[in-house]
CHARMM-style PDB file with segment names, atoms N, HN, CA, C and O in Angstrom:
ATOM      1  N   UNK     1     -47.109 -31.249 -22.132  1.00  0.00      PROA
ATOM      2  CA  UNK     1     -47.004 -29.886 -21.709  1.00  0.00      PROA
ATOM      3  C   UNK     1     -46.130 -29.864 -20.458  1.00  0.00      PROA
ATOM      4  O   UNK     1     -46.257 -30.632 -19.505  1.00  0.00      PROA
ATOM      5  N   UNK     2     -45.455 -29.135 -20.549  1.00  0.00      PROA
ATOM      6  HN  UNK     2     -45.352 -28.511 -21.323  1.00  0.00      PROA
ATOM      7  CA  UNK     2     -44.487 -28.265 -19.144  1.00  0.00      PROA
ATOM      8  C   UNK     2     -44.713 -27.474 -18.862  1.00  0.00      PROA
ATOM      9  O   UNK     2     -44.946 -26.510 -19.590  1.00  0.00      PROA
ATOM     10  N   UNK     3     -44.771 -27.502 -17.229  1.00  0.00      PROA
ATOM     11  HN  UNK     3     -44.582 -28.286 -16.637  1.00  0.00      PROA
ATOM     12  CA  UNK     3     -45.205 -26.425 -16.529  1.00  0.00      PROA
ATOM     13  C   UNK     3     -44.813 -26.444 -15.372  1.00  0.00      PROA
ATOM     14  O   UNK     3     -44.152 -27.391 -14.947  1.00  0.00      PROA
ATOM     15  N   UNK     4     -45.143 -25.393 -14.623  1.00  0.00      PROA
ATOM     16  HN  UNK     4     -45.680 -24.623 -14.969  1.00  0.00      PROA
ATOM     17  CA  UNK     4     -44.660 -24.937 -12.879  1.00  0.00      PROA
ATOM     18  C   UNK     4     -46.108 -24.485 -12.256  1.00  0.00      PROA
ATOM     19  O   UNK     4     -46.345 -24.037 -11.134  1.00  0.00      PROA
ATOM     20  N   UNK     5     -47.054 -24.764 -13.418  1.00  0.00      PROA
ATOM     21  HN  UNK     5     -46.861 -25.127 -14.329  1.00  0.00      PROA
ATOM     22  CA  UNK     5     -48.567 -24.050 -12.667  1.00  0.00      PROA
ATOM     23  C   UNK     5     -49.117 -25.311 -12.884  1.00  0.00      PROA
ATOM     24  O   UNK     5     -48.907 -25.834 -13.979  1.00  0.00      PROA
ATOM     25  N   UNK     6     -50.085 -26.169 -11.671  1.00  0.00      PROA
ATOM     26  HN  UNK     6     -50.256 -25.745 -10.782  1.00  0.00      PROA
ATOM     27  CA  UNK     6     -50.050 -27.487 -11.553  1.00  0.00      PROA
ATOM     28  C   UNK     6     -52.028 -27.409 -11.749  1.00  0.00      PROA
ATOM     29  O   UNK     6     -52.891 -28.282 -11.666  1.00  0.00      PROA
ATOM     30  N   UNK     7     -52.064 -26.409 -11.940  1.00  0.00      PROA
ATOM     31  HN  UNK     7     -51.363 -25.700 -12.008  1.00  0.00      PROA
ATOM     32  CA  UNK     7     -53.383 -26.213 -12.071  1.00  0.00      PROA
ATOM     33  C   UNK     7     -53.623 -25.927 -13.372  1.00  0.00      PROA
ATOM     34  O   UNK     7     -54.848 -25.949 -13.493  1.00  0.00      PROA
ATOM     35  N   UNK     8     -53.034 -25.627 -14.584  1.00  0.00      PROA
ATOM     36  HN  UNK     8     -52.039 -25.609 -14.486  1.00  0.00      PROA
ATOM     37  CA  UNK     8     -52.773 -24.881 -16.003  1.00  0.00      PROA
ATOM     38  C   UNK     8     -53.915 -26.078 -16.645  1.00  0.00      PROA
ATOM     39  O   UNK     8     -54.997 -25.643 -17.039  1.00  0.00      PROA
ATOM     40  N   UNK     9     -53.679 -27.378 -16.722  1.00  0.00      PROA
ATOM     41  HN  UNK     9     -52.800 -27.732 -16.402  1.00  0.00      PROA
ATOM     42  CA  UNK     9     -54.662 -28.331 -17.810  1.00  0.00      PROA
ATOM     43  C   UNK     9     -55.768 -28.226 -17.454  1.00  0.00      PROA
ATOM     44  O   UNK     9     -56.654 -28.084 -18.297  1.00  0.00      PROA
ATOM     45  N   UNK    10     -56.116 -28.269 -15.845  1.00  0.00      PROA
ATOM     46  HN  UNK    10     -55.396 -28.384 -15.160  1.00  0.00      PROA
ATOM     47  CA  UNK    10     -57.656 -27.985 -15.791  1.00  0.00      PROA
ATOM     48  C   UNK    10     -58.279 -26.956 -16.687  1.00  0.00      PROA
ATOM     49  O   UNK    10     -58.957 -27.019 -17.712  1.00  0.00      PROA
ATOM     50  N   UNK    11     -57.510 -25.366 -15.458  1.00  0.00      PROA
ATOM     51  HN  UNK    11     -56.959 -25.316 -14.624  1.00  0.00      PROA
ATOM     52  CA  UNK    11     -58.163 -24.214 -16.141  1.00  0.00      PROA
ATOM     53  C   UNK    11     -57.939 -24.422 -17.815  1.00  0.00      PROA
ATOM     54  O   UNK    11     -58.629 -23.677 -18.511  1.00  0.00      PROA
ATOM     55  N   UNK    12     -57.476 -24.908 -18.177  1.00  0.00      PROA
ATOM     56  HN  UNK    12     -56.916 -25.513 -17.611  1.00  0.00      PROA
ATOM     57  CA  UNK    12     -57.484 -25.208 -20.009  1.00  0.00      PROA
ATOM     58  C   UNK    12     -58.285 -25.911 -20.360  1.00  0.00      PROA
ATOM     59  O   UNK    12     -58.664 -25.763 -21.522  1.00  0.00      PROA
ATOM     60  N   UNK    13     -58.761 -26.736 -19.724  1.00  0.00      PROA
ATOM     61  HN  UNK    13     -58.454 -26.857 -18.780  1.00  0.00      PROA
ATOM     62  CA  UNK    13     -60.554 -28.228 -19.487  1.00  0.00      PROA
ATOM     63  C   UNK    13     -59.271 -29.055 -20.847  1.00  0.00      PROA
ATOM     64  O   UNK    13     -59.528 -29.264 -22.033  1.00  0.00      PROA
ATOM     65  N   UNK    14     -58.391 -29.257 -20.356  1.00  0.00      PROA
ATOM     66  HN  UNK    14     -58.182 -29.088 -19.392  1.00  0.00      PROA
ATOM     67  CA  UNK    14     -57.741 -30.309 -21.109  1.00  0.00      PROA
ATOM     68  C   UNK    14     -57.533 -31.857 -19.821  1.00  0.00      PROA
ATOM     69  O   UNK    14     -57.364 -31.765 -18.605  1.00  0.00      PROA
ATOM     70  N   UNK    15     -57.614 -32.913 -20.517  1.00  0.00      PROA
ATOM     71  HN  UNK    15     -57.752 -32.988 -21.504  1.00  0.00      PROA
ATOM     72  CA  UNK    15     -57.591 -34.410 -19.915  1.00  0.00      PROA
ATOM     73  C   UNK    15     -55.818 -34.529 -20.079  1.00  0.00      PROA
ATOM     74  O   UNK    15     -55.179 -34.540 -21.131  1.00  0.00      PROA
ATOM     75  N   UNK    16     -55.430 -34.591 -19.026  1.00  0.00      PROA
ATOM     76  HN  UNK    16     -55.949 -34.582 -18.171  1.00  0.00      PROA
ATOM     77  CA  UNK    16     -54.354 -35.189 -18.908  1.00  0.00      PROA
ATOM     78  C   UNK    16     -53.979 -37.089 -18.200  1.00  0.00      PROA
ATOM     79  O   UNK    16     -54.208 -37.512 -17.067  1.00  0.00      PROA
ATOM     80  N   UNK    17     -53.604 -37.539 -18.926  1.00  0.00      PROA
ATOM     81  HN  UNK    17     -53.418 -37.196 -19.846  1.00  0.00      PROA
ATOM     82  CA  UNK    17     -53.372 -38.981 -19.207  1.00  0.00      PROA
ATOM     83  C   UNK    17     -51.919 -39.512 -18.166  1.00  0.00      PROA
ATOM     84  O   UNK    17     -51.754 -40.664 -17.764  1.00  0.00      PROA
ATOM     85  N   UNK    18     -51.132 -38.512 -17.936  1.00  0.00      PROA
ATOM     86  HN  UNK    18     -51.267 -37.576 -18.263  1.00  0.00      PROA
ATOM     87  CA  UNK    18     -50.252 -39.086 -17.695  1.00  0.00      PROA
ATOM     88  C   UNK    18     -49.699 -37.343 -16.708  1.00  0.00      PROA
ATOM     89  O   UNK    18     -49.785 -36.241 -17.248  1.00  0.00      PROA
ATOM     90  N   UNK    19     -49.213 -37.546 -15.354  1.00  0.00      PROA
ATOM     91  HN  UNK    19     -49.143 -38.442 -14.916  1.00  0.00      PROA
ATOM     92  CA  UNK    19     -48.420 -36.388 -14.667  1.00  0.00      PROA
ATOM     93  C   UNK    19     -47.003 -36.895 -14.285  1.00  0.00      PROA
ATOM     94  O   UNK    19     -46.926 -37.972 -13.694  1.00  0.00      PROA
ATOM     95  N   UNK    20     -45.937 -36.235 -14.563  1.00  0.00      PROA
ATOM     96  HN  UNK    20     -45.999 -35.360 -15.044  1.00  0.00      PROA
ATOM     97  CA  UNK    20     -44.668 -36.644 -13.877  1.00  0.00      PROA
ATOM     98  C   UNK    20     -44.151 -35.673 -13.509  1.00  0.00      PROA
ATOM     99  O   UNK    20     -44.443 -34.596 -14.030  1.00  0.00      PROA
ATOM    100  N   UNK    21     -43.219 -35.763 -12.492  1.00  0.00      PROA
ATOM    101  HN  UNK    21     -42.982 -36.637 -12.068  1.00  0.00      PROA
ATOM    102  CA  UNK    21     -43.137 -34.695 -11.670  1.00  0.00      PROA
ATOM    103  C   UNK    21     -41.387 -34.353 -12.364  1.00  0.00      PROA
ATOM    104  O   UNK    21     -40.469 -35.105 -12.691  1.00  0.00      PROA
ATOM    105  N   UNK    22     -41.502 -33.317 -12.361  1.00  0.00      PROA
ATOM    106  HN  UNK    22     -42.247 -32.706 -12.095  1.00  0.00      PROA
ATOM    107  CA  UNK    22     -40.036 -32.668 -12.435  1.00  0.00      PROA
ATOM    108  C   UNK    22     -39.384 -30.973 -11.648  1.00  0.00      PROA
ATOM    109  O   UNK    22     -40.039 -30.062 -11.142  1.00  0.00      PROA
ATOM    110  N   UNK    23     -38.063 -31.097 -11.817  1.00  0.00      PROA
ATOM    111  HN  UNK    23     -37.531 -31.837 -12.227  1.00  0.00      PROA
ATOM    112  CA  UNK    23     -37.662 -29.936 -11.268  1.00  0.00      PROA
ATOM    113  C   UNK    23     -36.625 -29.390 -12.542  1.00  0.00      PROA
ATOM    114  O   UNK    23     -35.807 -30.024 -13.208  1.00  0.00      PROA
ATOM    115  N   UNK    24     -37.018 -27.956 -12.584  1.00  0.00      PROA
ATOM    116  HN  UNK    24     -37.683 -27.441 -12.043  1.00  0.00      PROA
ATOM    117  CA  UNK    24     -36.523 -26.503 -13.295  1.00  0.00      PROA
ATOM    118  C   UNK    24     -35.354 -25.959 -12.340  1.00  0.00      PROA
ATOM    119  O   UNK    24     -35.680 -24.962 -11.695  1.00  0.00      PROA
ATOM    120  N   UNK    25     -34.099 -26.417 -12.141  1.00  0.00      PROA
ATOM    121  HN  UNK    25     -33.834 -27.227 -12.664  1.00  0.00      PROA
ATOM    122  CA  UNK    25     -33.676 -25.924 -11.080  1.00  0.00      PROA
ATOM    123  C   UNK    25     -34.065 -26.424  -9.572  1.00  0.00      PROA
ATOM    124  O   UNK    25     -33.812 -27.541  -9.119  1.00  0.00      PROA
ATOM    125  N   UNK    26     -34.832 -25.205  -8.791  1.00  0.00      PROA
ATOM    126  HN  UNK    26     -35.037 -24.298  -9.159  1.00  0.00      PROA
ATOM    127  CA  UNK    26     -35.141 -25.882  -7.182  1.00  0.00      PROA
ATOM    128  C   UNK    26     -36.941 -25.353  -7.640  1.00  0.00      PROA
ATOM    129  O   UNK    26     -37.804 -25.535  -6.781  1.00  0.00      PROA
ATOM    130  N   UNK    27     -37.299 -24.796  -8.849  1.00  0.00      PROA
ATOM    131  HN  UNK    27     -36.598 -24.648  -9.547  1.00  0.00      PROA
ATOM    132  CA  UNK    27     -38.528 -24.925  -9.153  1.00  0.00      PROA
ATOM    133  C   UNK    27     -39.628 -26.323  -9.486  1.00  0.00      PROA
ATOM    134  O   UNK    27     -39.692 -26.707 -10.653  1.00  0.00      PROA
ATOM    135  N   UNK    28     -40.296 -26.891  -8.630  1.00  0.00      PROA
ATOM    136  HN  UNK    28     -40.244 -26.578  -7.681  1.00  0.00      PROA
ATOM    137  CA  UNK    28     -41.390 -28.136  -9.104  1.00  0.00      PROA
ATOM    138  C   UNK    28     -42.274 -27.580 -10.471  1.00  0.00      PROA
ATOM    139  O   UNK    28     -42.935 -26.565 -10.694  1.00  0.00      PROA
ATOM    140  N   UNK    29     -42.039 -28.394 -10.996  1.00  0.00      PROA
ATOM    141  HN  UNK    29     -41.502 -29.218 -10.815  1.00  0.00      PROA
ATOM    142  CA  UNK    29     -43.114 -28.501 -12.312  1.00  0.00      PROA
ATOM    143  C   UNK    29     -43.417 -30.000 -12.808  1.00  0.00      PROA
ATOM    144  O   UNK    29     -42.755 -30.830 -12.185  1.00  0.00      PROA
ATOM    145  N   UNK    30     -44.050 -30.396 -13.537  1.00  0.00      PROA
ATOM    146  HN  UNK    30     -44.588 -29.722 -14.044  1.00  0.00      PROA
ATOM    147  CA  UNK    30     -44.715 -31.246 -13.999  1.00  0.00      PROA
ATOM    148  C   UNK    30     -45.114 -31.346 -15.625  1.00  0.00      PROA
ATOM    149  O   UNK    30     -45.834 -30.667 -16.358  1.00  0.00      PROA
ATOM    150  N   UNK    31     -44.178 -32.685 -15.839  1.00  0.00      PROA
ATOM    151  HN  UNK    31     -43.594 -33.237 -15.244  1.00  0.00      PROA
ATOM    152  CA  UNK    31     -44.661 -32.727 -17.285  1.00  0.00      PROA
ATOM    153  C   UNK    31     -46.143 -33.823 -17.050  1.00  0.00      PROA
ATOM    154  O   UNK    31     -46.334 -34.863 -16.420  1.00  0.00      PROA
ATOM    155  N   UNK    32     -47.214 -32.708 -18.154  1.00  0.00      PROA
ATOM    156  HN  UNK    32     -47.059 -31.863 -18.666  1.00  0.00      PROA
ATOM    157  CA  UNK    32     -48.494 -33.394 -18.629  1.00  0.00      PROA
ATOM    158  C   UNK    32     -48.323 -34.275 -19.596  1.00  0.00      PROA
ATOM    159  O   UNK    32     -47.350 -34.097 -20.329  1.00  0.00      PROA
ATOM    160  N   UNK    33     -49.257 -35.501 -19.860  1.00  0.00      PROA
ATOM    161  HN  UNK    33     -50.048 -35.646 -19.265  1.00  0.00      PROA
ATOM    162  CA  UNK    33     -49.194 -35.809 -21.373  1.00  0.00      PROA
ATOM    163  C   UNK    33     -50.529 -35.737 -21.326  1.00  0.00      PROA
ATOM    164  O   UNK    33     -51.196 -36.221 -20.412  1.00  0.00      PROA
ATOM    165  N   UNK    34     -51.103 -34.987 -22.538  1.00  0.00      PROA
ATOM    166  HN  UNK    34     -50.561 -34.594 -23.281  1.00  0.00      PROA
ATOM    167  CA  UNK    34     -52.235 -34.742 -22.914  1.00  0.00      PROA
ATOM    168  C   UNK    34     -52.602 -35.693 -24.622  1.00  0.00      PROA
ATOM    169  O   UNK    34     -52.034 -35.506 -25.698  1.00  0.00      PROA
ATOM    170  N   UNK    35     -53.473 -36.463 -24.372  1.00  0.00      PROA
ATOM    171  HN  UNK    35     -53.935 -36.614 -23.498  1.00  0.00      PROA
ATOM    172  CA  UNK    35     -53.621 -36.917 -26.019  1.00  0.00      PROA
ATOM    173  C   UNK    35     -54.079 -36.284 -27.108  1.00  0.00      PROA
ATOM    174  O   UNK    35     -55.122 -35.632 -27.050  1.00  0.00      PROA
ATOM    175  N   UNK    36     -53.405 -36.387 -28.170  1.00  0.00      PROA
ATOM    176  HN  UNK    36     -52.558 -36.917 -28.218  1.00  0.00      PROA
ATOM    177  CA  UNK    36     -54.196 -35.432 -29.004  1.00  0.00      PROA
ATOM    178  C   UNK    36     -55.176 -36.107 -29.747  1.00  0.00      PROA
ATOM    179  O   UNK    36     -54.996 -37.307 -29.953  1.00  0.00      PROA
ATOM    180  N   UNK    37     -56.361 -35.460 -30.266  1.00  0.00      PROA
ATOM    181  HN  UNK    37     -56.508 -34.485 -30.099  1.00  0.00      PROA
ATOM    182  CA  UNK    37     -57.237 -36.077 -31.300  1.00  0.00      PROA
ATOM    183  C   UNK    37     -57.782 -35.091 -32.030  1.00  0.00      PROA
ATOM    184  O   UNK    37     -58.265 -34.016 -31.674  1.00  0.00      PROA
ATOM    185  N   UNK    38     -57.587 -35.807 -33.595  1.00  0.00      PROA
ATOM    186  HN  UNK    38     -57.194 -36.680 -33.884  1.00  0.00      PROA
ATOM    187  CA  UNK    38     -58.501 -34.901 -34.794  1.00  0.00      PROA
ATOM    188  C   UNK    38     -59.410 -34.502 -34.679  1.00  0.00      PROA
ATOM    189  O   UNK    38     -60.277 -35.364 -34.535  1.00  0.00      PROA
ATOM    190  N   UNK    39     -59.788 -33.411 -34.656  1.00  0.00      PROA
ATOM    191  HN  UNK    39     -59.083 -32.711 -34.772  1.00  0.00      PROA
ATOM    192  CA  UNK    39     -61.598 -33.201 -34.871  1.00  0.00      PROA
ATOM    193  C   UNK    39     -61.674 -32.837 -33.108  1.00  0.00      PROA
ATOM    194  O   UNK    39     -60.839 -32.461 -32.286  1.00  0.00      PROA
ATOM    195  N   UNK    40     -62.660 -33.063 -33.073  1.00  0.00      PROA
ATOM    196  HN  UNK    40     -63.338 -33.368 -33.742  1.00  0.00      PROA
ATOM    197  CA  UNK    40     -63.187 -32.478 -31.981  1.00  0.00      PROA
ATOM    198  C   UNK    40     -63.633 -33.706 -31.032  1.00  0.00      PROA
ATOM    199  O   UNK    40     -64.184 -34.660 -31.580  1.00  0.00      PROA
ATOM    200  N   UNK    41     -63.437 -33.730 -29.721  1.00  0.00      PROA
ATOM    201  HN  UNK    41     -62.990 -32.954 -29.275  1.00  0.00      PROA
ATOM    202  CA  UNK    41     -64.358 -34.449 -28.344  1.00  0.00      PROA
ATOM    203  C   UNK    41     -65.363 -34.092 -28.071  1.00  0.00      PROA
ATOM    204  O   UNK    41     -65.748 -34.878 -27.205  1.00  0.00      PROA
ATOM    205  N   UNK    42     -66.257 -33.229 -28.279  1.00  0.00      PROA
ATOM    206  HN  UNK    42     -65.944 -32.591 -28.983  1.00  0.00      PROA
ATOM    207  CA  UNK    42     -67.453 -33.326 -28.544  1.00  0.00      PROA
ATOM    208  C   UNK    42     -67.840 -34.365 -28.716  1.00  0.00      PROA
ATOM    209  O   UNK    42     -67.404 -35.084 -29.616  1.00  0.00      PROA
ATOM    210  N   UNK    43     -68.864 -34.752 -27.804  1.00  0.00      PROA
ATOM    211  HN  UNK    43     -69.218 -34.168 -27.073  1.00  0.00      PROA
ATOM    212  CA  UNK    43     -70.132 -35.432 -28.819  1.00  0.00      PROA
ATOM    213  C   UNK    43     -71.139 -35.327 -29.435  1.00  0.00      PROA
ATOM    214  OT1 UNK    43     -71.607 -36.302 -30.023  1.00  0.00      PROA
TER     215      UNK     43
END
């Protein structure tokens, strides 16, 4: 995921694995890597 809101995966209750920082121009954003999995995390 890409973004400029550095707070976005929380408020989403998503686990991010990996943050790298980037720039949009003179805008900071941050690519997430979020893992995906089938089914549900639930336990």
């Amino acid at each position: 995921m890409f973004s400029a809101d550095l707070t976005l995966p929380k408020s989403l209750h998503l686990k991010v694995t990996r943050r790298t920082p980037l720039y949009n121009g003179a805008l900071e954003c941050r690519l997430f890597r979020i893992p995906l999995v089938q089914g549900s995390n639930r336990s």
